[in-house]
mmCIF entry with sequence, helices, sheets and N, C-alpha, C, O atoms, coordinates in Angstrom:
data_MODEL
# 
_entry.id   MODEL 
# 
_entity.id                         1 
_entity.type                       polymer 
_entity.pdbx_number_of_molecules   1 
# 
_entity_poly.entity_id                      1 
_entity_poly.type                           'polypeptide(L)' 
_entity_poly.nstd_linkage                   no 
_entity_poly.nstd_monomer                   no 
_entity_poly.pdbx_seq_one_letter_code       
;(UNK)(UNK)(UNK)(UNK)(UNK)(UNK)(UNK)(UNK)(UNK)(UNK)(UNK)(UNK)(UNK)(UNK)(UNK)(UNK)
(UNK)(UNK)(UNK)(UNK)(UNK)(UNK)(UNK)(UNK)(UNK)(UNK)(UNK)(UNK)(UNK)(UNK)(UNK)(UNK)
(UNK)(UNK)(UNK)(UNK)(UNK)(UNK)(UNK)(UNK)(UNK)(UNK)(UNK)(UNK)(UNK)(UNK)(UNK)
;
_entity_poly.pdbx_seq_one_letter_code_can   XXXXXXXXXXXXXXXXXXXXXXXXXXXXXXXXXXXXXXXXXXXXXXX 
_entity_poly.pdbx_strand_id                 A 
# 
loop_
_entity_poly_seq.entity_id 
_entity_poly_seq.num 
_entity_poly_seq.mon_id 
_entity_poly_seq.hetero 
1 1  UNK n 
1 2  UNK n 
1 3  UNK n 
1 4  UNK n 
1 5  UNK n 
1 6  UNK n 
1 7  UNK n 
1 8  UNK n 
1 9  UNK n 
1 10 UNK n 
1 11 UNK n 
1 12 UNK n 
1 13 UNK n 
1 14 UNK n 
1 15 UNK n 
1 16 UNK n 
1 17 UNK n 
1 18 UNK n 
1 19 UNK n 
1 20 UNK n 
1 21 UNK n 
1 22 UNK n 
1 23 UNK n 
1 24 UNK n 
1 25 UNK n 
1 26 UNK n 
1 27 UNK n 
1 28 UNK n 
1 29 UNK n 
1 30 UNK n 
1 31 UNK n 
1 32 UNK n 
1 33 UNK n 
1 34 UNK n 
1 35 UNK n 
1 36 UNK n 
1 37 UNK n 
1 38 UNK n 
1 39 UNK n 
1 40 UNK n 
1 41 UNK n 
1 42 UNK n 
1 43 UNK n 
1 44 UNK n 
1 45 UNK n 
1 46 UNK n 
1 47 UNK n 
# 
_struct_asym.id          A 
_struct_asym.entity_id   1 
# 
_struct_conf.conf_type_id            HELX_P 
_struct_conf.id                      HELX_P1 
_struct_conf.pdbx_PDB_helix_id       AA1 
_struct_conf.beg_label_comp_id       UNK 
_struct_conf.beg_label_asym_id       A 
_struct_conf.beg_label_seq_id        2 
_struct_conf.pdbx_beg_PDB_ins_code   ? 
_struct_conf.end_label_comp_id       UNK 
_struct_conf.end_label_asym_id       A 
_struct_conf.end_label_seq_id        45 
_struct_conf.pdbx_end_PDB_ins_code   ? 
_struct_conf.beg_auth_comp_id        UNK 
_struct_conf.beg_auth_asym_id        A 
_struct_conf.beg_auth_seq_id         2 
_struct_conf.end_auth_comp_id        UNK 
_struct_conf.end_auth_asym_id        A 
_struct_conf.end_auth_seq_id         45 
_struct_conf.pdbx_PDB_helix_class    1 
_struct_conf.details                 ? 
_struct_conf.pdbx_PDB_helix_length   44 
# 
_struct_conf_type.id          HELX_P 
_struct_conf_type.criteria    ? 
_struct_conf_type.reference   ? 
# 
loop_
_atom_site.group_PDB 
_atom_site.id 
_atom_site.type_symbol 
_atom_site.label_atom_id 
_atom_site.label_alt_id 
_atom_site.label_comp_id 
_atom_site.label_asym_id 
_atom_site.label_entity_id 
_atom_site.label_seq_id 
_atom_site.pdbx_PDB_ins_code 
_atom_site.Cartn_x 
_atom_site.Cartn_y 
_atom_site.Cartn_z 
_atom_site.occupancy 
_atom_site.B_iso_or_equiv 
_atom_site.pdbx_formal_charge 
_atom_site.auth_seq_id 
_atom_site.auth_comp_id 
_atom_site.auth_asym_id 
_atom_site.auth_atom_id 
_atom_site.pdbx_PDB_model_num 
ATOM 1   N N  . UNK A 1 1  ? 19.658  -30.122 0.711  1.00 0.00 ? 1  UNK A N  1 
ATOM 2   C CA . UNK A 1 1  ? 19.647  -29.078 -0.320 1.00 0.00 ? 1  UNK A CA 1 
ATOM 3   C C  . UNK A 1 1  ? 18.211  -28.654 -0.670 1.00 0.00 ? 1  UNK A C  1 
ATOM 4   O O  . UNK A 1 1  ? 17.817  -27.488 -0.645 1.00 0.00 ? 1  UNK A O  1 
ATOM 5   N N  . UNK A 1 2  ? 17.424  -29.800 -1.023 1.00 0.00 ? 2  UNK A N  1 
ATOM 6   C CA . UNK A 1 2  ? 16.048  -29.679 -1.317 1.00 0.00 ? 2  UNK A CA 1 
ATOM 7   C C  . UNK A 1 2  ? 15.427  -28.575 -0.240 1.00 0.00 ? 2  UNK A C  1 
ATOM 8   O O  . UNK A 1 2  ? 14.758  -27.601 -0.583 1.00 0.00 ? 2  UNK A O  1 
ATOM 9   N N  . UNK A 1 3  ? 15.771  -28.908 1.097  1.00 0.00 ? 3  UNK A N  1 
ATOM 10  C CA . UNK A 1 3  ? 15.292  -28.363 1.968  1.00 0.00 ? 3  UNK A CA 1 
ATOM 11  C C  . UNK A 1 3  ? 15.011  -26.364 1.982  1.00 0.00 ? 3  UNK A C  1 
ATOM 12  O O  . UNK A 1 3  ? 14.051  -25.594 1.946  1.00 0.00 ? 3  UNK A O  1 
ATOM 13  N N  . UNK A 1 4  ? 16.357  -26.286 2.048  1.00 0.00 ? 4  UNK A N  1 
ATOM 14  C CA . UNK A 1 4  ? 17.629  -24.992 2.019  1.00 0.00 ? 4  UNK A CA 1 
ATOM 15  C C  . UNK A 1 4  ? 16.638  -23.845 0.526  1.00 0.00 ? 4  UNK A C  1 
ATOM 16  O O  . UNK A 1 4  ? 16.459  -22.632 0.418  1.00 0.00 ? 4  UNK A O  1 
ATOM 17  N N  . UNK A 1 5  ? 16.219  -25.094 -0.385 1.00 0.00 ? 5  UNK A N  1 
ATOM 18  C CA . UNK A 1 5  ? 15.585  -24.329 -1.315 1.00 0.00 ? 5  UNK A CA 1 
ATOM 19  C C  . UNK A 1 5  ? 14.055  -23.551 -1.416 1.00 0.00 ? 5  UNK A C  1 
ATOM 20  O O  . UNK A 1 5  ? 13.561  -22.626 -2.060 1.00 0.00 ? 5  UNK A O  1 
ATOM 21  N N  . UNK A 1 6  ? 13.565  -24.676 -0.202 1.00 0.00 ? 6  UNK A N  1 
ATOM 22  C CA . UNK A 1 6  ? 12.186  -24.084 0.258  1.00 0.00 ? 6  UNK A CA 1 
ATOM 23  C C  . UNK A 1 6  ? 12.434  -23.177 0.827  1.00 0.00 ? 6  UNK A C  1 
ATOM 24  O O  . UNK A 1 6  ? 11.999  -22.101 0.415  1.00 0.00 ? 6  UNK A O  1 
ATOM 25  N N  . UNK A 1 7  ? 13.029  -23.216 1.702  1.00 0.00 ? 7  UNK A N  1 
ATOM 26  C CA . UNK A 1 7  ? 13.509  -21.899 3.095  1.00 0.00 ? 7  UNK A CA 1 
ATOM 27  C C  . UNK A 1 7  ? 13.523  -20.201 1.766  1.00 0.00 ? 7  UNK A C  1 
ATOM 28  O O  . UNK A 1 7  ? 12.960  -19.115 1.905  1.00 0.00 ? 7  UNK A O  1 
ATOM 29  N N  . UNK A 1 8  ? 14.241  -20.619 0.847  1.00 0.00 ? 8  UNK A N  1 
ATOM 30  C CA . UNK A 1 8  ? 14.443  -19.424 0.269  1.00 0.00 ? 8  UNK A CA 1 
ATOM 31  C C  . UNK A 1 8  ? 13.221  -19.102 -0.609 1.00 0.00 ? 8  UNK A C  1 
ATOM 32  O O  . UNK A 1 8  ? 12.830  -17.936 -0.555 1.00 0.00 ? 8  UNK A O  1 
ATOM 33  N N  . UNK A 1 9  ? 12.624  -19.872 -1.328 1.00 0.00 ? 9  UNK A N  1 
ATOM 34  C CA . UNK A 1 9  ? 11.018  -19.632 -1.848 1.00 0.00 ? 9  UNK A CA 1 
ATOM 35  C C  . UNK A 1 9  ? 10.147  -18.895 -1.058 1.00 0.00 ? 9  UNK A C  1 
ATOM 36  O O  . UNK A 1 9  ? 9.657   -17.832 -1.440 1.00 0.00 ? 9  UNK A O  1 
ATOM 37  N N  . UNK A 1 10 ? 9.853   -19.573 0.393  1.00 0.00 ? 10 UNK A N  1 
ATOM 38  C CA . UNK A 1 10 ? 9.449   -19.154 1.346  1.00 0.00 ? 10 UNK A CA 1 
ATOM 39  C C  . UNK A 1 10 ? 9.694   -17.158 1.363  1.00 0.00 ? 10 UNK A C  1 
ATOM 40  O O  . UNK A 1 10 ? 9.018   -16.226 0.928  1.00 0.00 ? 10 UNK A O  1 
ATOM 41  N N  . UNK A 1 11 ? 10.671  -17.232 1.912  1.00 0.00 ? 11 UNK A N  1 
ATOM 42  C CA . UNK A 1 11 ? 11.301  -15.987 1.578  1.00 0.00 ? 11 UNK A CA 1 
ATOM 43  C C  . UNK A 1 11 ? 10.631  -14.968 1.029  1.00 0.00 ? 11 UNK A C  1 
ATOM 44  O O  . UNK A 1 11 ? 9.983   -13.991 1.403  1.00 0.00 ? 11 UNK A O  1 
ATOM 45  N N  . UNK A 1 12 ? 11.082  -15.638 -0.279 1.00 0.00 ? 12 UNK A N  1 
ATOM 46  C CA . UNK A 1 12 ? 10.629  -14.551 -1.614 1.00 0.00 ? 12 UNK A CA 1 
ATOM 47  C C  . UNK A 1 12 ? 8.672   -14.383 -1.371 1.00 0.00 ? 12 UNK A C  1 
ATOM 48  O O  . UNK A 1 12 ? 8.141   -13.273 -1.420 1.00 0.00 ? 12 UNK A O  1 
ATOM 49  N N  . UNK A 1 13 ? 8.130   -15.247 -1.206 1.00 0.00 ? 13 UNK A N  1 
ATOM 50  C CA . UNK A 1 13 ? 6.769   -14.724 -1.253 1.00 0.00 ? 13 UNK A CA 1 
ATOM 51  C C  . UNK A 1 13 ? 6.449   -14.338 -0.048 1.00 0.00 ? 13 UNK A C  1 
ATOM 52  O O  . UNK A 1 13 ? 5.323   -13.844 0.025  1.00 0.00 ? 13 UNK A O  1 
ATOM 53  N N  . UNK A 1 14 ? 7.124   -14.398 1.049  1.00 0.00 ? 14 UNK A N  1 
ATOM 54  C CA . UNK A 1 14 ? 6.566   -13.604 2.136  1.00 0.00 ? 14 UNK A CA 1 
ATOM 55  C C  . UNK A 1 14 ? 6.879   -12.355 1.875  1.00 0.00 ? 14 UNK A C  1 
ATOM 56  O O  . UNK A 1 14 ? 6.217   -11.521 2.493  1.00 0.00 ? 14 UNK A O  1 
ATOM 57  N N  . UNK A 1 15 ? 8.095   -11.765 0.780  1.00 0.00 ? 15 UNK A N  1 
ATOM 58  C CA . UNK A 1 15 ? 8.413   -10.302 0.306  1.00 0.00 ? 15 UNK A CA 1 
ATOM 59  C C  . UNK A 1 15 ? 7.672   -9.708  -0.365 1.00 0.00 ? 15 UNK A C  1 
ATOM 60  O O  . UNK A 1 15 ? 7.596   -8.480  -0.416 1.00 0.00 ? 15 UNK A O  1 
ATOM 61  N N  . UNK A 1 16 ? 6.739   -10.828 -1.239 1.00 0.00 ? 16 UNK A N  1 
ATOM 62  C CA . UNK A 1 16 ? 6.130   -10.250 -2.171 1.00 0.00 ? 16 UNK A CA 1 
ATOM 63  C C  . UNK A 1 16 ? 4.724   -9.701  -1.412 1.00 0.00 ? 16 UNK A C  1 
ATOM 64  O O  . UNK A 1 16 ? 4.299   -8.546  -1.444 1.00 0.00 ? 16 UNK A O  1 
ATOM 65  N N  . UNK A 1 17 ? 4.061   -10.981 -0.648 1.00 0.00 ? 17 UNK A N  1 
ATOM 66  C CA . UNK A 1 17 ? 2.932   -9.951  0.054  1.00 0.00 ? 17 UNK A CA 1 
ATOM 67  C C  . UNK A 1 17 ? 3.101   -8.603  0.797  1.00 0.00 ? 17 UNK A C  1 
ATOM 68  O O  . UNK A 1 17 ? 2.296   -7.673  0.848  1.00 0.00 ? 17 UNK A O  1 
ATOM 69  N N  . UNK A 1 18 ? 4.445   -8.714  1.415  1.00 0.00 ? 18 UNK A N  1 
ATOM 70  C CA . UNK A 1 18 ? 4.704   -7.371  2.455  1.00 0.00 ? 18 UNK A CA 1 
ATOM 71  C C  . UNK A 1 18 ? 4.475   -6.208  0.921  1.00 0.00 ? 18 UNK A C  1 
ATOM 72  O O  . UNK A 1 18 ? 3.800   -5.187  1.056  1.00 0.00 ? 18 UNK A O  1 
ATOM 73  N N  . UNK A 1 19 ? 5.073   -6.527  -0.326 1.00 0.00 ? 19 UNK A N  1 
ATOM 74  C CA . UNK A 1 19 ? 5.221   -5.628  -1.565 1.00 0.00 ? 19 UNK A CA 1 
ATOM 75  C C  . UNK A 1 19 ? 4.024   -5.108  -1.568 1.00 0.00 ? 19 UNK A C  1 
ATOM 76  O O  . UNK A 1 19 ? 3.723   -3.962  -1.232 1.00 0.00 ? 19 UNK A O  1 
ATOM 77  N N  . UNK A 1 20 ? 3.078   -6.252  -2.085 1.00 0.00 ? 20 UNK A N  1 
ATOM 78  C CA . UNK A 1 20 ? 1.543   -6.040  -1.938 1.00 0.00 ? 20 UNK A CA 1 
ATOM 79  C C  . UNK A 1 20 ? 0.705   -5.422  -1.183 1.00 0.00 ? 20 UNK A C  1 
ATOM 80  O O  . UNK A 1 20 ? -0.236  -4.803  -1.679 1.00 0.00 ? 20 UNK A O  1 
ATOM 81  N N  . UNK A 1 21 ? 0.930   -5.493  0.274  1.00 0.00 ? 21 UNK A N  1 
ATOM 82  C CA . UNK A 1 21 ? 0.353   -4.811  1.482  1.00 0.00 ? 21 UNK A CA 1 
ATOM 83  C C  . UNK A 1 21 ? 0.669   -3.394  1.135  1.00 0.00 ? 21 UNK A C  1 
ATOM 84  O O  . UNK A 1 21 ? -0.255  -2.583  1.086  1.00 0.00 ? 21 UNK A O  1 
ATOM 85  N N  . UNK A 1 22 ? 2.042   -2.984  0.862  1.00 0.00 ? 22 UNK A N  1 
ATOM 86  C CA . UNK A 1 22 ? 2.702   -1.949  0.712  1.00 0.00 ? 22 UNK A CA 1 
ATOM 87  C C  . UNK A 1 22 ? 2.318   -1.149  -0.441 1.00 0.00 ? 22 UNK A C  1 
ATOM 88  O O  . UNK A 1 22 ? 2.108   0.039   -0.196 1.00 0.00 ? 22 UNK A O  1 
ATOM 89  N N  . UNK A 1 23 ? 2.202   -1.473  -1.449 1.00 0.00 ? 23 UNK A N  1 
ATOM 90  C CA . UNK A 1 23 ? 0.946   -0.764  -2.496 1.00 0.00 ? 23 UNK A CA 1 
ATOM 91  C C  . UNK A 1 23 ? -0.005  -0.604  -2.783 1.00 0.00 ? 23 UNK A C  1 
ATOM 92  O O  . UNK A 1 23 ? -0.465  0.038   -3.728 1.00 0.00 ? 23 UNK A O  1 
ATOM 93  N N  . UNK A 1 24 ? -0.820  -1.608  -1.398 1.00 0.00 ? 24 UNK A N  1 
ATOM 94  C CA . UNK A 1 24 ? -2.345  -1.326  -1.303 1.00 0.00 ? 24 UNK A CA 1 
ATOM 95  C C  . UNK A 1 24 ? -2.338  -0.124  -0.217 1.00 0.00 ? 24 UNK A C  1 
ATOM 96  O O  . UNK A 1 24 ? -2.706  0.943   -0.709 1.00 0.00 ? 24 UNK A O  1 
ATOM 97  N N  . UNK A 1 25 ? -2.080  -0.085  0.821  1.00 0.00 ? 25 UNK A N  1 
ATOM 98  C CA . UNK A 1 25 ? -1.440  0.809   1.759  1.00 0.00 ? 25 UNK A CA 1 
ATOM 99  C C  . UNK A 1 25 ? -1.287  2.345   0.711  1.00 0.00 ? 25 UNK A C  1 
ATOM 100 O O  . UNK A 1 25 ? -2.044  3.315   0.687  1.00 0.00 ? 25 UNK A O  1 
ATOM 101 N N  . UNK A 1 26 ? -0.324  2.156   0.107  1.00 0.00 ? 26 UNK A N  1 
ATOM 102 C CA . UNK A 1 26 ? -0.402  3.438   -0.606 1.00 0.00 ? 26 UNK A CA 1 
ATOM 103 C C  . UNK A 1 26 ? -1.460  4.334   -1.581 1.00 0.00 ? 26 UNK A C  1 
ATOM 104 O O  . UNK A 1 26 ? -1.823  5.492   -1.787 1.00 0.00 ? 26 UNK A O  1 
ATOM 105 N N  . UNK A 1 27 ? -1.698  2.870   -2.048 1.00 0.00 ? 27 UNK A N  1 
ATOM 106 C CA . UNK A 1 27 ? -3.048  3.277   -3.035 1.00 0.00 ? 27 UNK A CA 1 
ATOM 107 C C  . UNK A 1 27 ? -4.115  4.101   -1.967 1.00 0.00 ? 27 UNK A C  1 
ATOM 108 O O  . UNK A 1 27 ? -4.361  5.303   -2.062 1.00 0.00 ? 27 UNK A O  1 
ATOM 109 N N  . UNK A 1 28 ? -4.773  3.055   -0.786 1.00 0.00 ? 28 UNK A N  1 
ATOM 110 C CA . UNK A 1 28 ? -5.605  3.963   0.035  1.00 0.00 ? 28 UNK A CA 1 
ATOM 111 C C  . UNK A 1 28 ? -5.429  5.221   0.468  1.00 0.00 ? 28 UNK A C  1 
ATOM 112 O O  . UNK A 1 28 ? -6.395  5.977   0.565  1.00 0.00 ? 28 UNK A O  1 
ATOM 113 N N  . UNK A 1 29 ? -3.900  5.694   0.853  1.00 0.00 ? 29 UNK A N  1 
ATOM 114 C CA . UNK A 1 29 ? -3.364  6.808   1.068  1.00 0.00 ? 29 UNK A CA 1 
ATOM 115 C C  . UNK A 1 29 ? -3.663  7.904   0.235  1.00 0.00 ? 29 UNK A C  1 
ATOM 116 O O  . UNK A 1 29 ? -4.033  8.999   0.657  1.00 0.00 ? 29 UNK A O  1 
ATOM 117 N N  . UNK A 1 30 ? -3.488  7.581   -1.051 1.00 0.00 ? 30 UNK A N  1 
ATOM 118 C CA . UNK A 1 30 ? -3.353  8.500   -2.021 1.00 0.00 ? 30 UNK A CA 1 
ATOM 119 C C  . UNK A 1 30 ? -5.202  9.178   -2.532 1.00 0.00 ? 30 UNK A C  1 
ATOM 120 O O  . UNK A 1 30 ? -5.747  10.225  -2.881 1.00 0.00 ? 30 UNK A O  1 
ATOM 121 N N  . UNK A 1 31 ? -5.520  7.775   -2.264 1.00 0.00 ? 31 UNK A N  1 
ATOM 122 C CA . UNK A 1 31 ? -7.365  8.095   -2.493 1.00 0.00 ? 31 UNK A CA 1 
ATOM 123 C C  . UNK A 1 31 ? -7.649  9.309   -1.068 1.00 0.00 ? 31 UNK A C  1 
ATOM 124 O O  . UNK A 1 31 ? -8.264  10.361  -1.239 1.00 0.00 ? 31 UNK A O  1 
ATOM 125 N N  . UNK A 1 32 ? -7.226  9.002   -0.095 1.00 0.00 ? 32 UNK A N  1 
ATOM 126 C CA . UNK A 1 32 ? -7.694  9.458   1.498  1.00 0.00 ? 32 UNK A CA 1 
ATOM 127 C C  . UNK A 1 32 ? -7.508  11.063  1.063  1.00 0.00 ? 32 UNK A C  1 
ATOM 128 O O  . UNK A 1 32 ? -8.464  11.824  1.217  1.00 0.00 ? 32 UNK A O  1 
ATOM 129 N N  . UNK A 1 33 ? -6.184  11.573  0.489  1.00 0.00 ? 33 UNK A N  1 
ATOM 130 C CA . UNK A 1 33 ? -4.931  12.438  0.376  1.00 0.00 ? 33 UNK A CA 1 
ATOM 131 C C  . UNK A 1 33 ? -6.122  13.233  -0.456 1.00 0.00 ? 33 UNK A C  1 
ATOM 132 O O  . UNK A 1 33 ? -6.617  14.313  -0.133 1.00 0.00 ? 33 UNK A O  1 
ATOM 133 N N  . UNK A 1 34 ? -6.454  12.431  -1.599 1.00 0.00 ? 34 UNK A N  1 
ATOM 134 C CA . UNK A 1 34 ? -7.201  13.293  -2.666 1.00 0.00 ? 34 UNK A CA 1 
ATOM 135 C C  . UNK A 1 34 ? -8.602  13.602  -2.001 1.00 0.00 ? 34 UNK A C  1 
ATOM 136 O O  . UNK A 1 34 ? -9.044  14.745  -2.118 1.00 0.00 ? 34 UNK A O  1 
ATOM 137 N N  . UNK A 1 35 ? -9.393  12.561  -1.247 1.00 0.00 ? 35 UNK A N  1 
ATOM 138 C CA . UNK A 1 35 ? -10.267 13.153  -0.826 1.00 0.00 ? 35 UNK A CA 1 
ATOM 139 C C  . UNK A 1 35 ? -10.280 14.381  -0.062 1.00 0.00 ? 35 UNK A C  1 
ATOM 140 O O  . UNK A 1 35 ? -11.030 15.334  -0.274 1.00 0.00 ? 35 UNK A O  1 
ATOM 141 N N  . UNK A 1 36 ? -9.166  14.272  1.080  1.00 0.00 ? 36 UNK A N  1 
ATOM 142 C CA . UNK A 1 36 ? -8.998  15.678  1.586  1.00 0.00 ? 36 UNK A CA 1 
ATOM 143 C C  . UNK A 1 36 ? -9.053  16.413  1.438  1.00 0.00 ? 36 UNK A C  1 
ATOM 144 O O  . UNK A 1 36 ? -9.609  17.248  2.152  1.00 0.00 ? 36 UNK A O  1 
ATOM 145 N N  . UNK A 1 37 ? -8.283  16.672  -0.023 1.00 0.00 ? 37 UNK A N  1 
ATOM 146 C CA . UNK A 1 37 ? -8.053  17.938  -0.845 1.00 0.00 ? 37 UNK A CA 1 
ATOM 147 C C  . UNK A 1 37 ? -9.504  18.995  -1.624 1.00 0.00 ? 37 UNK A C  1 
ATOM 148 O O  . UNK A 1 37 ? -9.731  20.183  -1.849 1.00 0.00 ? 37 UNK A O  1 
ATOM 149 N N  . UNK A 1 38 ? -10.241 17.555  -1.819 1.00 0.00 ? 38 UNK A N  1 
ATOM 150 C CA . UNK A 1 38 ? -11.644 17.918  -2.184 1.00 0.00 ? 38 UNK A CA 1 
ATOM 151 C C  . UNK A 1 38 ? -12.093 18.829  -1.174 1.00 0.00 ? 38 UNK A C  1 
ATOM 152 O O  . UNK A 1 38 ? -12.531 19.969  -1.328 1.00 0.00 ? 38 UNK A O  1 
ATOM 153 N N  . UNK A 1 39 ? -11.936 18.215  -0.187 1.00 0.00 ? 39 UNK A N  1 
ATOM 154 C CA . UNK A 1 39 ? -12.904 18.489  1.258  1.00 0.00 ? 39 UNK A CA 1 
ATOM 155 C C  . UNK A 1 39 ? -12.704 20.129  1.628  1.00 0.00 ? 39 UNK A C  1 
ATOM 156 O O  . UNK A 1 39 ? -13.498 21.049  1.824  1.00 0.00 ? 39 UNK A O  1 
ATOM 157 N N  . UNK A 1 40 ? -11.082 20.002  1.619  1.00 0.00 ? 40 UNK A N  1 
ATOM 158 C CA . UNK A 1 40 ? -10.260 21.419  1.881  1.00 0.00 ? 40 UNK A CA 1 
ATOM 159 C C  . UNK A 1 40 ? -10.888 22.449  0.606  1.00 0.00 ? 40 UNK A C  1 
ATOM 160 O O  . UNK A 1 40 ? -11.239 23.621  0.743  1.00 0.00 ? 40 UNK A O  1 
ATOM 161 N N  . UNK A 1 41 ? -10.905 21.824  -0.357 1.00 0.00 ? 41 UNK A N  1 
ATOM 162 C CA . UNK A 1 41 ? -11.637 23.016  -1.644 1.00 0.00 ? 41 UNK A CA 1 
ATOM 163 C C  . UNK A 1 41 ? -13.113 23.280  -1.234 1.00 0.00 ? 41 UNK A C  1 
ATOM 164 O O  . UNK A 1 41 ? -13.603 24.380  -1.490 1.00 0.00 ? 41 UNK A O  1 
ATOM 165 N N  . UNK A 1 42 ? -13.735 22.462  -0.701 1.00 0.00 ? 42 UNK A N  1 
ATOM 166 C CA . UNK A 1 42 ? -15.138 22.795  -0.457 1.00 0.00 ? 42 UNK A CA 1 
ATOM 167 C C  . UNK A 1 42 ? -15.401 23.867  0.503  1.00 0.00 ? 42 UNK A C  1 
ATOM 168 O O  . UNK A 1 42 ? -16.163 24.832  0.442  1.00 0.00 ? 42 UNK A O  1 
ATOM 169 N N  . UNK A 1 43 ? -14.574 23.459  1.418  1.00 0.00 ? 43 UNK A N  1 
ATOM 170 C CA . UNK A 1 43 ? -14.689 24.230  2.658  1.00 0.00 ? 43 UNK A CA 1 
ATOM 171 C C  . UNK A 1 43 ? -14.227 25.813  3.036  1.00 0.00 ? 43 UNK A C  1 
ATOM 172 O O  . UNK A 1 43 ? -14.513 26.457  4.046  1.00 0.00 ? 43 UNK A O  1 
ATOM 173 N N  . UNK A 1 44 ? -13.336 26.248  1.763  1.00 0.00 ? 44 UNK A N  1 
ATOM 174 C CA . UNK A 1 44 ? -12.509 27.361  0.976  1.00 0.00 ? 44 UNK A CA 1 
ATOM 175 C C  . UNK A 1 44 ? -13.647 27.788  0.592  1.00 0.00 ? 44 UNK A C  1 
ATOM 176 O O  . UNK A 1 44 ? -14.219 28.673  1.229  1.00 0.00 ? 44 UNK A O  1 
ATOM 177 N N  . UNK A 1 45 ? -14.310 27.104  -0.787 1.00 0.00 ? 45 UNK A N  1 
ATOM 178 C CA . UNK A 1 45 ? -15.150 27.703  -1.400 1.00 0.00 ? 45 UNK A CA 1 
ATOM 179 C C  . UNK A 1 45 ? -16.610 28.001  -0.611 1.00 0.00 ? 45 UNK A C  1 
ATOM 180 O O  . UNK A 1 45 ? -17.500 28.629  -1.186 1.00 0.00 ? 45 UNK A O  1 
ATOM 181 N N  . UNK A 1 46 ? -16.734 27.601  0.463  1.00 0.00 ? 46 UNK A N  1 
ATOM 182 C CA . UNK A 1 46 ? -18.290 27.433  1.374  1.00 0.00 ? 46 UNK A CA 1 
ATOM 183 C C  . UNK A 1 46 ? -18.268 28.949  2.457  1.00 0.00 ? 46 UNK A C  1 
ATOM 184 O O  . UNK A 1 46 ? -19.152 29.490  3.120  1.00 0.00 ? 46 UNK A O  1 
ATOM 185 N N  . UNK A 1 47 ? -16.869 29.250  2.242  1.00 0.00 ? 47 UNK A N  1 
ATOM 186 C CA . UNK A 1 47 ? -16.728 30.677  3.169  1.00 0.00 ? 47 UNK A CA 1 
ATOM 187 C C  . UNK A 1 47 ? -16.823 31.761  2.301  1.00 0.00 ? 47 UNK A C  1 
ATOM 188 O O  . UNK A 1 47 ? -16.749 32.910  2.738  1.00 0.00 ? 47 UNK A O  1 
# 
C-alpha cells in the first residue's frame, strides 16, 4: 500500500512541473508576442 502511495505522489509532482514548464513557456511567449508588436509599430512608424 505504502508503496502504491508513492507511485501516485510521484505523479502529482511530475504534473506540477510539466504545469510550471507550461506557464513559463507562456509567459516567454507573451513577452516575445509583445516585443514584436513593438518592433511592427516601429517599423510602421520608420516608413
Amino acid at each position: 500500500m505504502k508503496q502504491k502511495r508513492r507511485e501516485i505522489k510521484n505523479k502529482k509532482s511530475r504534473k506540477d512541473s510539466g504545469h510550471i514548464c507550461f506557464s513559463v513557456f507562456l509567459f516567454f511567449y507573451k513577452i516575445t508576442s509583445v516585443i514584436g508588436f513593438h518592433n511592427h509599430i516601429l517599423m510602421v512608424l520608420s516608413f
